[in-house]
N, C-alpha and C positions, 0 to 999 in steps of 0.2 A: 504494500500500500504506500504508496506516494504522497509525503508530509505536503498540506500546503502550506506557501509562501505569505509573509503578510504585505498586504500591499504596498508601504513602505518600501519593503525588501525589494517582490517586483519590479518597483520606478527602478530602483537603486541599481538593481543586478542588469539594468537593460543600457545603464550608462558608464562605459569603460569607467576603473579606476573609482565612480561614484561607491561600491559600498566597500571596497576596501579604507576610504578617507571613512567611511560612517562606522565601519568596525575600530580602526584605528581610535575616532572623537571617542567612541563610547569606553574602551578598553581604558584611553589617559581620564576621561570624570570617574570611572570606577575605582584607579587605580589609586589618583587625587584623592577620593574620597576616605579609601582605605589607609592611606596615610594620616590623613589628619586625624582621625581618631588613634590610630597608632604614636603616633608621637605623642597625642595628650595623656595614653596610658604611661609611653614611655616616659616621660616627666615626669608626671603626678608617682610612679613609681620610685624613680630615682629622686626626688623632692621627700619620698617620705624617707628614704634611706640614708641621704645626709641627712635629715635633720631630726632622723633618731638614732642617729650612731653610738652606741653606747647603751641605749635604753632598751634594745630589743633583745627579747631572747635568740642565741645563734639558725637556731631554727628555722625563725620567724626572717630572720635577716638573710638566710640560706633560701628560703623561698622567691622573694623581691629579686633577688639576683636570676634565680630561674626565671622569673618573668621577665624579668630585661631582657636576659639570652633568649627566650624564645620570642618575644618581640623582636629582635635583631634577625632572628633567622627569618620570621614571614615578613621582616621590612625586605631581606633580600630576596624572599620567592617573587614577591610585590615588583620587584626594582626589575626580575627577569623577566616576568609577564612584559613589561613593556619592553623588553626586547624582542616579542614574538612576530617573527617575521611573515605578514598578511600577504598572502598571491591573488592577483588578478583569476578570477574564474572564466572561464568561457563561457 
């Protein structure tokens, strides 16, 4: 069975190079998006970790760190999606 198209898609796929630029726009606002919130966790994470250094149980403080490094790792899955190289369709 053969998925339909949405019309959008349609215009787009019927004008050389028009939906590779509309996959591209959408990929950089998703990717934008996904950043910003990531950097605010990044912050707000590393904000709470200097400025309770000493106060926290090692645990607690061994955890924060986890989150930074795994926010570091999907900032960079993030960073390679927009390298995903889009081809003209026929």
């Amino acid at each position: 069975m053969e998925k339909k198209k949405s019309a959008p898609t349609r215009k787009a796929a019927g004008r050389p190079g028009e939906l590779v630029r509309r996959q591209q726009a959408f990929l950089s606002e998703q990717t934008h998006a996904l950043r910003a919130h990531l950097h605010g966790l990044m912050g707000y994470t590393g904000l709470v970790l200097r400025k309770s250094r000493g106060c926290l149980p090692a645990q607690q403080e061994e955890n924060l760190n986890k989150v930074l490094r795994c926010a570091e790792e999907l900032k960079s899955a993030i960073d390679r999606l927009e390298e995903f190289p889009f081809q003209k369709r026929d």
